[in-house]
Every structure is written in structure tokens, then in C-alpha cells.
C-alpha positions as CSV (number, residue, x, y, z in Angstrom):
1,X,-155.2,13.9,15.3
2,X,-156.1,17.0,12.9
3,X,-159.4,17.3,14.8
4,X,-157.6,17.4,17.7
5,X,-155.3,19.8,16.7
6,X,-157.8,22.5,15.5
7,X,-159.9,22.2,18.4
8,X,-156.5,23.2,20.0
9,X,-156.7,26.1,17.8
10,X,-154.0,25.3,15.5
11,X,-154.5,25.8,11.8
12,X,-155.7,22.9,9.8
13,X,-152.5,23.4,7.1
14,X,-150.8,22.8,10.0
15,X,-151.9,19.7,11.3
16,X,-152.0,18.2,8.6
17,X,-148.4,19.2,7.8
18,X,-147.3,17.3,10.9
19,X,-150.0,14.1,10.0
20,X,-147.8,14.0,7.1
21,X,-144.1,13.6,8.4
22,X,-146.2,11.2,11.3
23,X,-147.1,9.5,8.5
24,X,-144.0,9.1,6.9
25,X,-141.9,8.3,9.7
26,X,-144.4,5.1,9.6
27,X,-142.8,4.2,6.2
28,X,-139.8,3.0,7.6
29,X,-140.0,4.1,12.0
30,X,-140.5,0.7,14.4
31,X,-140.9,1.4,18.1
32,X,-138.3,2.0,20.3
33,X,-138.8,-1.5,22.2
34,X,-138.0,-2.9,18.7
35,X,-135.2,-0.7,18.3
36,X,-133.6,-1.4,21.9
37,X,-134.2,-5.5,21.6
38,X,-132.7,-5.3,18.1
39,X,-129.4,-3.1,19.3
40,X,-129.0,-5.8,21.9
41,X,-128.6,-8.5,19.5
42,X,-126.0,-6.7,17.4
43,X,-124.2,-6.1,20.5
44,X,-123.7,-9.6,20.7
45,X,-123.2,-10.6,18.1
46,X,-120.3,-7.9,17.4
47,X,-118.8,-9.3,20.7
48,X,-118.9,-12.4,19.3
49,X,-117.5,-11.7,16.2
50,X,-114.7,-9.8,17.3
51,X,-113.5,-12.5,20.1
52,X,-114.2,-15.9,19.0
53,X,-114.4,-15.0,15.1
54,X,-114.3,-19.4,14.8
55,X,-117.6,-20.2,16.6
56,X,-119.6,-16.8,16.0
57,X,-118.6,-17.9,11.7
58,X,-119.2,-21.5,12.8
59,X,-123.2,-21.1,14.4
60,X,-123.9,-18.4,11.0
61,X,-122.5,-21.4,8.8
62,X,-124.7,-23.8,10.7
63,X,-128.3,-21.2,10.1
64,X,-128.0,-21.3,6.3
65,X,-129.8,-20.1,4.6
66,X,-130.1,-16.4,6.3
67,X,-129.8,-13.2,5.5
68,X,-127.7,-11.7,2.4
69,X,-124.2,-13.4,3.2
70,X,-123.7,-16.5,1.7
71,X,-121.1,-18.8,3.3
72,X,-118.5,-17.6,0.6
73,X,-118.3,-14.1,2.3
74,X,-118.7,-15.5,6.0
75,X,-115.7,-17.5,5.2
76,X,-113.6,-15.0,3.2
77,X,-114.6,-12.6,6.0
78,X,-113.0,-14.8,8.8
79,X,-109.6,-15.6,6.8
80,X,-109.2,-11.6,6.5
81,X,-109.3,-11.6,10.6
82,X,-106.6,-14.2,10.8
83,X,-109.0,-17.4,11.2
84,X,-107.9,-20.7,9.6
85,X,-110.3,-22.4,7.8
86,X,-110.2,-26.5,7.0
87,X,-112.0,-28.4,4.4
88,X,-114.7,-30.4,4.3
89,X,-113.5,-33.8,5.1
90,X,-115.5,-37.2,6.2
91,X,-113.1,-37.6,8.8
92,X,-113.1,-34.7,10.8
93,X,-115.9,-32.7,10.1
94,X,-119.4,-33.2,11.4
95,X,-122.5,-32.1,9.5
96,X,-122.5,-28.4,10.6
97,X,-119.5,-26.8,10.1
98,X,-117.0,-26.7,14.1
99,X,-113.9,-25.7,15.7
100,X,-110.5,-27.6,15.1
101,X,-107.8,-27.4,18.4
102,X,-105.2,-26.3,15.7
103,X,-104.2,-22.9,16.2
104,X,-104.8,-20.4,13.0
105,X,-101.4,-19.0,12.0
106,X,-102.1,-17.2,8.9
107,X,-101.7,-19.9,6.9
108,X,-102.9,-20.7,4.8
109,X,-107.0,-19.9,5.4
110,X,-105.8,-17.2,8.1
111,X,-104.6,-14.2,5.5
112,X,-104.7,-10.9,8.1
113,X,-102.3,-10.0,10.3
114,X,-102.1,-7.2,13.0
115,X,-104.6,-5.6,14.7
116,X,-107.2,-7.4,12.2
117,X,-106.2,-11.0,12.6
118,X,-108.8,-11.2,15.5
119,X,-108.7,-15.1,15.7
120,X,-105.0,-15.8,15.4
121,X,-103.7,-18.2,17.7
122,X,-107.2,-19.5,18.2
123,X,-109.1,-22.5,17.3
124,X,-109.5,-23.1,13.7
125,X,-112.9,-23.7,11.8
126,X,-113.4,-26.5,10.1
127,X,-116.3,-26.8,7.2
128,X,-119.6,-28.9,8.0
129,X,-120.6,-31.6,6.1
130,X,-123.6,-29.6,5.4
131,X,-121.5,-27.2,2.8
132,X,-121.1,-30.5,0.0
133,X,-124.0,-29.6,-2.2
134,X,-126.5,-32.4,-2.4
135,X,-125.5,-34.4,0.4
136,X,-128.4,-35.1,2.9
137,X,-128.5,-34.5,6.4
138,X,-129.3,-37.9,7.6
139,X,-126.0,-39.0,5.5
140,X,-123.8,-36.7,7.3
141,X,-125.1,-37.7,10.4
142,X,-124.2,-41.7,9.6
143,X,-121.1,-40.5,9.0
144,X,-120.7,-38.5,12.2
145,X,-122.0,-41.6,13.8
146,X,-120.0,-44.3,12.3
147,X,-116.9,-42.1,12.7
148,X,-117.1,-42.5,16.5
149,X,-115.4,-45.3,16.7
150,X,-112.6,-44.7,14.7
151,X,-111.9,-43.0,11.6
152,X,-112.2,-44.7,8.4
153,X,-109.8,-45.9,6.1
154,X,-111.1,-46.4,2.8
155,X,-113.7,-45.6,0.3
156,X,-115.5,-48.8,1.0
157,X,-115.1,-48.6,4.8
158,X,-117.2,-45.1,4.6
159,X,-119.7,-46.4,2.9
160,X,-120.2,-49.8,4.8
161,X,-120.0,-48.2,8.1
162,X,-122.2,-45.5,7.1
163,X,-124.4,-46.9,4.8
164,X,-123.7,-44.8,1.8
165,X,-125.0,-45.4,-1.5
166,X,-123.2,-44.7,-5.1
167,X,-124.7,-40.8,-5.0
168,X,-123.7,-39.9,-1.8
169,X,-120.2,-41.1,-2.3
170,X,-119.9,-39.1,-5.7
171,X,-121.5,-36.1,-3.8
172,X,-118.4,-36.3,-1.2
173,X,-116.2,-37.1,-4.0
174,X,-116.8,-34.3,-6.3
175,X,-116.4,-32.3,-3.3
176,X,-113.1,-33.2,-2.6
177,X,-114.7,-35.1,0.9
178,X,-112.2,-37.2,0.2
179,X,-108.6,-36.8,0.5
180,X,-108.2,-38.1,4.0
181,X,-108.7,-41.4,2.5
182,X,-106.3,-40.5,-0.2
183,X,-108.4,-40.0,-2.8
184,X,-108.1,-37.0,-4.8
185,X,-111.5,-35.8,-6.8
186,X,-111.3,-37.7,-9.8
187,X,-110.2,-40.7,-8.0
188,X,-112.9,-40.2,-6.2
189,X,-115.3,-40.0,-8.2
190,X,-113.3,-43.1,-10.1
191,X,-114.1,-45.3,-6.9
192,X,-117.3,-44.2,-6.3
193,X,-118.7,-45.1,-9.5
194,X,-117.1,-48.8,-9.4
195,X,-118.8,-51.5,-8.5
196,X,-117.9,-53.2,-5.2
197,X,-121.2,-54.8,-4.2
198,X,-122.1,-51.0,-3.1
199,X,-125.7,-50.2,-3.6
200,X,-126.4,-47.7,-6.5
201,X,-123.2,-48.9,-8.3
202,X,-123.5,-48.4,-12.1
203,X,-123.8,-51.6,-14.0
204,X,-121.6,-50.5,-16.9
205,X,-118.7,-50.4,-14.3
206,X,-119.1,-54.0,-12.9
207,X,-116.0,-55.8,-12.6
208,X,-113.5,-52.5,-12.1
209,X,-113.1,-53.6,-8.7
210,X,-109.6,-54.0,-7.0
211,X,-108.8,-57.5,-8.5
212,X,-109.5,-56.2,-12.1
213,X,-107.1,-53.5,-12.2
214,X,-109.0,-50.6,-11.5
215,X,-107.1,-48.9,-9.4
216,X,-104.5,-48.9,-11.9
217,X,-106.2,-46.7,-14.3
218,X,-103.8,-43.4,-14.7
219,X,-106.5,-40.2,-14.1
220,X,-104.9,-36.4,-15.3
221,X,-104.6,-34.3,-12.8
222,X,-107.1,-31.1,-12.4
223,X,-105.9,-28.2,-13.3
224,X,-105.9,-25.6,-10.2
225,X,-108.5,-23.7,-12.0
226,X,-110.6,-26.7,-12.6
227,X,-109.9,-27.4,-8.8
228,X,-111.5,-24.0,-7.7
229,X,-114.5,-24.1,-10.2
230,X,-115.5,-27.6,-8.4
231,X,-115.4,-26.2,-5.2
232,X,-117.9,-23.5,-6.2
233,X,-120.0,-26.2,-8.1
234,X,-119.9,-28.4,-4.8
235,X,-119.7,-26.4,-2.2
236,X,-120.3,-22.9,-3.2
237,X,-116.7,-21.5,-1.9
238,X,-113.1,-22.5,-2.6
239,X,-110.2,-22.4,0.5
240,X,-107.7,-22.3,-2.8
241,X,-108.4,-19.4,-4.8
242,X,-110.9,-17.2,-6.4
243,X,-112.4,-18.1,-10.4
244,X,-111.7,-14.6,-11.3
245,X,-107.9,-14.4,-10.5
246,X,-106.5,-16.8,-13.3
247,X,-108.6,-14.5,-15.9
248,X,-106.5,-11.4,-14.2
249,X,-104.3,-11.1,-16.9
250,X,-106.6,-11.3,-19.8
251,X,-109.4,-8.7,-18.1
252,X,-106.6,-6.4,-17.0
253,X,-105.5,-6.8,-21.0
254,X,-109.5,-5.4,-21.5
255,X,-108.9,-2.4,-19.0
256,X,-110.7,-4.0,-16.2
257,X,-109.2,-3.5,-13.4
258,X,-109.5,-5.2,-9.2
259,X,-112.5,-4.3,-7.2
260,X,-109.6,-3.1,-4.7
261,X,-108.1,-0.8,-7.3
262,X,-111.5,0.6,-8.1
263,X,-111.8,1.5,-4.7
264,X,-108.6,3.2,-4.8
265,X,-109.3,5.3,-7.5
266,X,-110.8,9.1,-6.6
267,X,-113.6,10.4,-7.4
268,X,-115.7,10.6,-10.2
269,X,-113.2,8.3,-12.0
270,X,-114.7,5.9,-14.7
271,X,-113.4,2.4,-14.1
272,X,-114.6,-1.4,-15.1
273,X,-114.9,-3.9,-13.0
274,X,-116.0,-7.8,-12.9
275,X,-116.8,-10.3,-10.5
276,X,-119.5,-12.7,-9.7
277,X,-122.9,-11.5,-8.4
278,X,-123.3,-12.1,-4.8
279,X,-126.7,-10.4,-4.3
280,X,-129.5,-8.1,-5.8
281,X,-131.3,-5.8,-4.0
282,X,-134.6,-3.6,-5.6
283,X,-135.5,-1.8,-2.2
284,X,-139.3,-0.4,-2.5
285,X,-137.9,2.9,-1.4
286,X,-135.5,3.2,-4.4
287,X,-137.0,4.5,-6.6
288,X,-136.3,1.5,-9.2
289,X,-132.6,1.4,-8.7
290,X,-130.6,-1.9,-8.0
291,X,-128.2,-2.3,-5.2
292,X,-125.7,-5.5,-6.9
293,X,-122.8,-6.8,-4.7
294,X,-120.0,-8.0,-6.7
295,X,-116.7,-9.8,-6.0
296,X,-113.5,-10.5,-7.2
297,X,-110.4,-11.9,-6.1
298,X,-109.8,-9.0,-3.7
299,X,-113.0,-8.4,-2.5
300,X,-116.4,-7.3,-2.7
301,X,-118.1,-4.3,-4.0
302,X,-121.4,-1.9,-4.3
303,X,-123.0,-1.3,-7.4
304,X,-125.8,1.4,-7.7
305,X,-127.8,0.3,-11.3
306,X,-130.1,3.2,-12.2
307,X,-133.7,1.9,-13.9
308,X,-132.5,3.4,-17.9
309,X,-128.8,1.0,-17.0
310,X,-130.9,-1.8,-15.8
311,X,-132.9,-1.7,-18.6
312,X,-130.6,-0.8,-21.3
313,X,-128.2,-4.5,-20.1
314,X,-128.9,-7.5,-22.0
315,X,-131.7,-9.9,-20.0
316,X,-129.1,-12.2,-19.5
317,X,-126.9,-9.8,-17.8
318,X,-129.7,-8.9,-15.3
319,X,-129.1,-12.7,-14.1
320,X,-125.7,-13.8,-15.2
321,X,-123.4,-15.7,-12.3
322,X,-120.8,-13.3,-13.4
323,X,-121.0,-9.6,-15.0
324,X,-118.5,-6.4,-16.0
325,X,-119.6,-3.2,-14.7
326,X,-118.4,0.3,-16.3
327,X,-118.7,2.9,-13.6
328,X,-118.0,5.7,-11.7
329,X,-116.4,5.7,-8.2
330,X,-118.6,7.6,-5.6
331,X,-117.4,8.4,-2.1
332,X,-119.4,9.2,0.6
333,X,-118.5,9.2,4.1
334,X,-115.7,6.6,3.9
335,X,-117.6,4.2,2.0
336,X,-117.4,4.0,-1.9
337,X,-120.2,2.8,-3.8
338,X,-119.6,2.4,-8.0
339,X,-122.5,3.9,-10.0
340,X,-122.9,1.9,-12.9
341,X,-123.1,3.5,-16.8
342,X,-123.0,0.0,-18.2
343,X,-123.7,-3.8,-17.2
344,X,-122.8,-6.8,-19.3
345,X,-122.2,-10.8,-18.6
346,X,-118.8,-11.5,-18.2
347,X,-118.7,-13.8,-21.2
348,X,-120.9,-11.2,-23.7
349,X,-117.8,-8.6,-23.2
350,X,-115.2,-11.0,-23.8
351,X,-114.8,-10.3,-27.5
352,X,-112.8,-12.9,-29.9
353,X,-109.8,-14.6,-28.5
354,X,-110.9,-14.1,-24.2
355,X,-109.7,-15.9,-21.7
356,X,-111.9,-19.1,-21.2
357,X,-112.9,-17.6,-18.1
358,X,-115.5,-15.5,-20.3
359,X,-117.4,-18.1,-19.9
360,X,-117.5,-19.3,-16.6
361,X,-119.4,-23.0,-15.8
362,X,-120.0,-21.4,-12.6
363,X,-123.8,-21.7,-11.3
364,X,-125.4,-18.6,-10.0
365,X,-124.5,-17.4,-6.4
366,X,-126.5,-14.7,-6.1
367,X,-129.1,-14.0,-3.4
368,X,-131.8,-12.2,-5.2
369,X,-134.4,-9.4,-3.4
370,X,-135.8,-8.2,-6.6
């Protein structure tokens, strides 16, 4: 190309002026056939999205792993555009997550209204089988199966007709699979682990079977915190509530406020934030900087980490399931980003006497690209 150029008669300063920005452009340019078949498929897919929200959230549900969005923010995402979304249950949902003929209302699962609550008054989505943690596929297919001719009734009915063994049935259990058969989690897991001629059933348990009393054994209640943390543990999302909002009053106590009142706040303001990590991002191009997503109980939120904040946090904090972020609010264009000045785990900035949310058995959610 610069021989070209000079035999043109252009100067060689130039030439290779414009090798350089050809150059580049190659750093991060793709042709424009790319470019067109990639518009086309977002064109689509936004069509999609915006009217039938159900089956678009359904098929992205069904291709997990993809992408950065975990199926927490896919379903948090369709609630806010007026979509009601169902449990996971063993009789009514198959192993990839579908549509249910009951109409979202808004309740609850279906939180928008006006123009935003694209899929109200459509079909609701229901949660796969695929979504309880450590259940296989060929065992949610039995149970697809052996639900076709008629639903089942009881613990031991499920696992006869599909031929499920003791840790499949605590999988579904701890899940909260269950409660179509009338089984909260802890009876659940209760039943699953007594002995009933089941396969897999635990020999210390022999004999807790229906004519010895067992179901007469008084379990507590979960707590509705315990309730949510389970549905991370199990599923990776909760339909009930968020971890972080029954720590709201003791972080607000701490100055930290709501990713939603960060947002609010104008420019240049310092604020702290927490919420579980939902991704990490080092882009090559960055210069070293981290791009973190965060979320708390009103939504998510863009962290810039500059390489001295990165380094300066704890190891720990670089990887916790849940962190505190002091930053300032940036806003540019309509979107606000929050430039971190510190990073810390959740449960290291807690202090003496924190909620017990400081330390939150929650495993780690985050999709990490660095």
C-alpha cells in the first residue's frame, strides 16, 4: 500500500499515516457483510423481545449458558415488562423452561405496568426443569415423560413413575420442585431422604416410612430469607425476593444506599453501593480497567474499577459473590456508569454487630471475562 502510494506521488509520511489508522480500524472493524448479517439478528431478536417477551425469555433460558446474562437478569428483565413468571415444578414444567396459558397480570412475577408491561395479558413463562441445579437432563426428561399420563400425586409416585433415585429427589426438593405434591422444602427433603424401598435411600433412615410415624415429625418453617438464599443455591434466582433487601436496613444504617438511588444522584456525587457480582469484564482495549456489573434489590449497575482500585481491594474482594463499592456517579449520554474509589467484600465492610447478611452463603454468580 505505501509503495503504491508513493509511486502515486504521495509523500511516504503520508502513506504511512493512513497505513496506520487502516491498521487500526483492523483492531476492532469486521466487514460490512458481518456487520449487515449481525444487524439482522438483533432485529429479530428485538422484535421478539418486545412482542412475545414469554417465548423470546423462554428459547434464551433454554441456550444456557450464553452470553453475559445469566438467567437471574433474563428473568428479572421479563417481570419488569409485565411477564409472569412460575416456578419450577415436576408437574408442570418440562425440562427447558415454556409458556403457561395463564395470563400475566402483574402479579406477582409480572411487576411493570404501562407502556413497559410488554407481555401483560399474555402467556406466562413457566421455569424449566433445567434451572434446579444438579438435576440431569435425562431425569427431567423421565419426568416429562411419566407426566404424560397424568400428573403425579406423591413423592413416591414421582419417583416410581420416573425412576428417580434418593439424589435426584433431594435435588427437586431443595429446590422447592415440590410443592405441587404438597411438600414444602424441608419436607421435602424430609421424604426424600426416607427410606421407602427407593434406590439411594440412606440406611440410617430405614424404617421412617409412613407406618413408623414419619410423617408426623414437626419441621420449623424457613424463614423467607432462608427461602430466597435456597433458591439462589438451587436454582440460581428467586421469584420471592432479592438476598440483599432484608440487609436494607442495616447497609442503609452503614450509608450504603440502592443501586436505584445511586443512579439518581448527580454528578460527581460519592455514593456506596452493594450487591452481588453478576459479571467481570477486563476488555484488551481497556487499558487494565474492570467493567463489574452489580445488583441489588432494585436493579443492576456499572462499575468502572481503575488498575491502582483493582489492585489496592483485598484478593478476596476481586472474587467475592457479593462486594460494596464507594464511588462516584458518572453520566454520559443518558447512561450512568459508577467509577469506583474503593472495593470491598460485602462481609469484610460489615464491622462488629452487621446484619448476618455480611456474610452471605450465597455461591458466586458471576460470569467472569478476566
Amino acid at each position: 500500500l505505501v509503495d503504491g502510494m508513493r509511486a502515486r506521488g504521495l509523500s511516504e509520511a503520508f502513506a504511512e499515516q493512513v497505513f496506520a489508522q487502516i491498521r487500526g480500524f483492523g483492531e476492532y472493524g469486521f466487514p460490512e457483510s458481518h456487520a449487515a448479517s449481525f444487524a439482522l439478528l438483533v432485529y429479530v431478536s428485538a422484535w421478539l423481545k418486545r412482542h412475545h417477551p414469554a417465548a423470546f425469555t423462554a428459547a434464551l433460558l433454554a441456550s444456557q449458558p450464553m452470553g453475559f446474562y445469566a438467567p437471574a437478569q433474563l428473568v428479572r428483565d421479563v417481570r419488569q415488562h409485565g411477564v409472569r413468571v412460575l416456578p419450577v415444578d415436576v408437574n408442570s414444567s418440562g425440562w427447558h423452561a415454556g409458556l403457561s396459558a395463564a395470563a400475566g397480570d402483574g402479579a406477582p412475577g409480572g411487576e411493570a405496568d404501562g407502556p413497559a408491561a410488554w407481555g401483560a395479558g399474555g402467556p406466562c413463562l413457566r421455569l424449566g426443569l433445567e434451572q434446579v441445579h444438579g438435576l440431569e437432563e435425562a431425569e427431567g426428561l423421565r419426568i416429562e415423560a411419566a407426566r404424560r399420563s397424568g400428573p403425579f400425586r406423591s413423592l413416591d409416585e414421582l419417583a416410581r413413575r420416573a425412576s428417580l433415585g434418593r439424589g435426584a429427589l433431594l435435588h427437586l426438593a431443595r429446590a422447592g420442585a415440590l410443592a405441587s405434591l404438597g411438600l414444602d422444602r424441608r419436607r421435602g427433603v424430609w421424604e426424600a431422604l426416607c427410606d421407602r424401598g427407593r434406590p439411594g435411600s440412606l440406611p440410617l433412615l430405614e424404617g421412617l416410612g409412613d407406618d413408623e410415624g414419619g410423617d408426623d415429625v414437626e419441621l420449623p418453617a424457613s424463614d423467607p430469607r432462608e427461602e430466597v438464599i435456597a433458591d439462589y443455591r438451587t436454582a440460581g434466582l428467586s421469584l420471592e425476593a432479592h438476598p440483599l433487601q432484608f440487609d436494607r436496613r442495616g447497609l442503609s444504617a452503614r450509608g450504603i444506599v440502592t443501586v436505584a438511588e445511586a443512579h439518581a444522584a448527580p454528578e460527581g456525587r460519592r455514593v456506596a453501593v452493594a450487591g452481588l457480582v453478576l459479571s467481570r469484564q477486563r476488555p484488551v482495549t481497556a487499558g487494565g480497567i474492570i467493567f463489574l456489573s452489580i445488583e441489588d434489590e432494585t436493579g443492576p449497575a456499572n462499575v468502572v474499577v481503575r488498575p491502582e482500585v483493582w489492585q489496592a481491594a483485598e484478593p478476596a474482594a476481586r472474587r467475592a459473590a457479593a462486594v460494596t463499592i464507594e464511588a462516584r456517579v458518572q453520566r454520559r449520554a443518558g447512561v450512568v456508569h459508577l467509577l469506583a474509589v474503593r472495593m470491598a467484600t460485602l462481609a469484610d465492610d460489615a464491622g462488629d454487630g452487621a446484619d448476618a447478611g455480611a456474610g452471605l452463603p450465597l455461591p458466586r454468580m458471576s460470569r467472569d471475562f478476566c
